[in-house]
N, C-alpha and C positions, 0 to 999 in steps of 0.2 A: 191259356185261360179257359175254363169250363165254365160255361153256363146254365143254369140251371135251372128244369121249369117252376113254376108257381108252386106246383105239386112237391116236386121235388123237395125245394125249400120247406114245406110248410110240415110233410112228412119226418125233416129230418127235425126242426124245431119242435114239434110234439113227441118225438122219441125223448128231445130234451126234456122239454118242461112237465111232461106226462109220467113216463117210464122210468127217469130218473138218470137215463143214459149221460157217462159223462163227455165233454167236449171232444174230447183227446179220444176218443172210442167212435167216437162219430165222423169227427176230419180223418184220422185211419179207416174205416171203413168205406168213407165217400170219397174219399182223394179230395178233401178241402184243403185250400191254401190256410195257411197258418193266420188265423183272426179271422178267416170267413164267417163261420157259424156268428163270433162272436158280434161280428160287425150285423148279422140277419137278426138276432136279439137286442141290439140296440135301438134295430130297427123298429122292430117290433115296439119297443116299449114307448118308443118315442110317437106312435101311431094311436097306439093305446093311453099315454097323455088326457089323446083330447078325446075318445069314447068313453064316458062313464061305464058302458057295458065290456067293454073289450077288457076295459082293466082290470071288475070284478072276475070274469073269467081266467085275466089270465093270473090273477092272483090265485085262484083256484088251483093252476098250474104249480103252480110256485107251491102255492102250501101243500099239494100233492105228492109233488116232486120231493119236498122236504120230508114227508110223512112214510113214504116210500124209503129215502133210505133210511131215516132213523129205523123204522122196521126188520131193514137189511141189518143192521148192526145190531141189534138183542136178538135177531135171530144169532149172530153169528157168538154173541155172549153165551147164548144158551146150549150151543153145539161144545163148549165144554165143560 
């Protein structure tokens, strides 16, 4: 079992929620156990609950994230 710093976690969750990166590209790259990420994002949200600020930021994530690949996909419309 790996443990993982603060840092570590909060890097690979902002690849998520920011960049757009998906789950399954990120436990392959990091050697996570299968549900780890997902279990650090449960976490996450459930933290963010009870901050009115945390939430609106990490909604920002979210609709980032969303915004990014809609982007990726009419780019890839437009490629033919």
């Amino acid at each position: 079992m790996n443990n993982y710093s603060r840092e570590t976690k909060d890097e690979i969750i902002r690849l998520h929620l920011k960049e757009g990166r998906t789950i399954k590209s990120l436990t392959q790259e990091y050697h996570l156990g299968s549900g780890t990420l997902q279990y650090w994002l449960r976490e996450l949200r459930k933290e963010c609950q009870n901050n009115p600020y945390i939430e609106e930021v990490t909604l920002s994530f979210e609709e980032s994230k969303r915004l990014i690949l809609e982007i990726r996909e009419l780019k890839k419309e437009n490629e033919f």
